[in-house]
C-alpha positions, 0 to 999 in steps of 0.5 A: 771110245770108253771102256770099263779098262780105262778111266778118263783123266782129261780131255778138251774142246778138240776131243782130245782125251788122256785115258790111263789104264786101270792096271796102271792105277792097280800099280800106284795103289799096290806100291802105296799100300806096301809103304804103309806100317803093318802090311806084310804083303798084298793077296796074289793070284795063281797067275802073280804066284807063278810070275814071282817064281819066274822073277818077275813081281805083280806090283798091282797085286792084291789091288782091284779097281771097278769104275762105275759112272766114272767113278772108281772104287778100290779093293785092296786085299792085304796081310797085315803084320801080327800084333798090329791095330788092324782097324788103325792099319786099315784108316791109315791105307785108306788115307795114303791110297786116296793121297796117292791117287789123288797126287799123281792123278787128280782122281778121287777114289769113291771108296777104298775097301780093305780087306785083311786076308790074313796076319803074318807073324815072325815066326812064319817069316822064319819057318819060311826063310828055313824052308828055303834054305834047309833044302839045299844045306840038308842036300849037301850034307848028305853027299 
């Protein structure tokens, strides 16, 4: 029983399969690519947006994977740190996620397409490190 959630890994002659969710890939990839020099941070969605407030992190975020004919194929939509080579950034993702994949699970990705959704500088660091704790200094010293 195939679907387009799950990937084949192995099987044998008994008709015993080992299949692997595709999110658990999305996962491996999310964490490789934060590894890699130059990326800031990987795209989220509302609903990763809203589990991050509650704690919880979406470590396969920014990461989507389509399989076609049992071939699987990657989107990865990163931040990139300001200043960075974005084209050498973008080689050496595609390189580690490919790597990566390959070592824990003997798949081979058909293709690994980076998408840089924006640059982050310091200064955004900063001007949101202040955001989240003028709030709470400013409150106290009105009181």
């Amino acid at each position: 029983m195939a679907d387009n959630s799950t990937i084949l890994l192995s099987s044998n002659d008994n008709g015993d399969e080992t299949r692997v969710d595709l999110s658990v890939l999305e996962v491996i990839l999310g964490i490789a690519a934060r590894k890699v020099d130059g990326v800031n941070d990987m795209r989220g969605s509302l609903r990763s947006g809203l589990n991050s407030l509650f704690g919880h992190s979406n470590r396969g975020k920014g990461v989507s994977l389509s399989v076609e004919d049992n071939k699987l194929t990657a989107d990865i939509y990163v931040y990139l740190d300001y200043g960075v080579n974005v084209p050498k950034v973008a080689v050496q993702l595609q390189k580690k996620l490919v790597a990566q994949l390959q070592q824990m699970t003997d798949l081979a990705l058909k293709a690994v397409n980076i998408h840089v959704v924006g640059l982050v500088s310091e200064d955004d660091k900063v001007e949101e490190a202040d955001t989240l704790f003028s709030s709470t200094e400013d409150s106290e010293a009105d009181r």
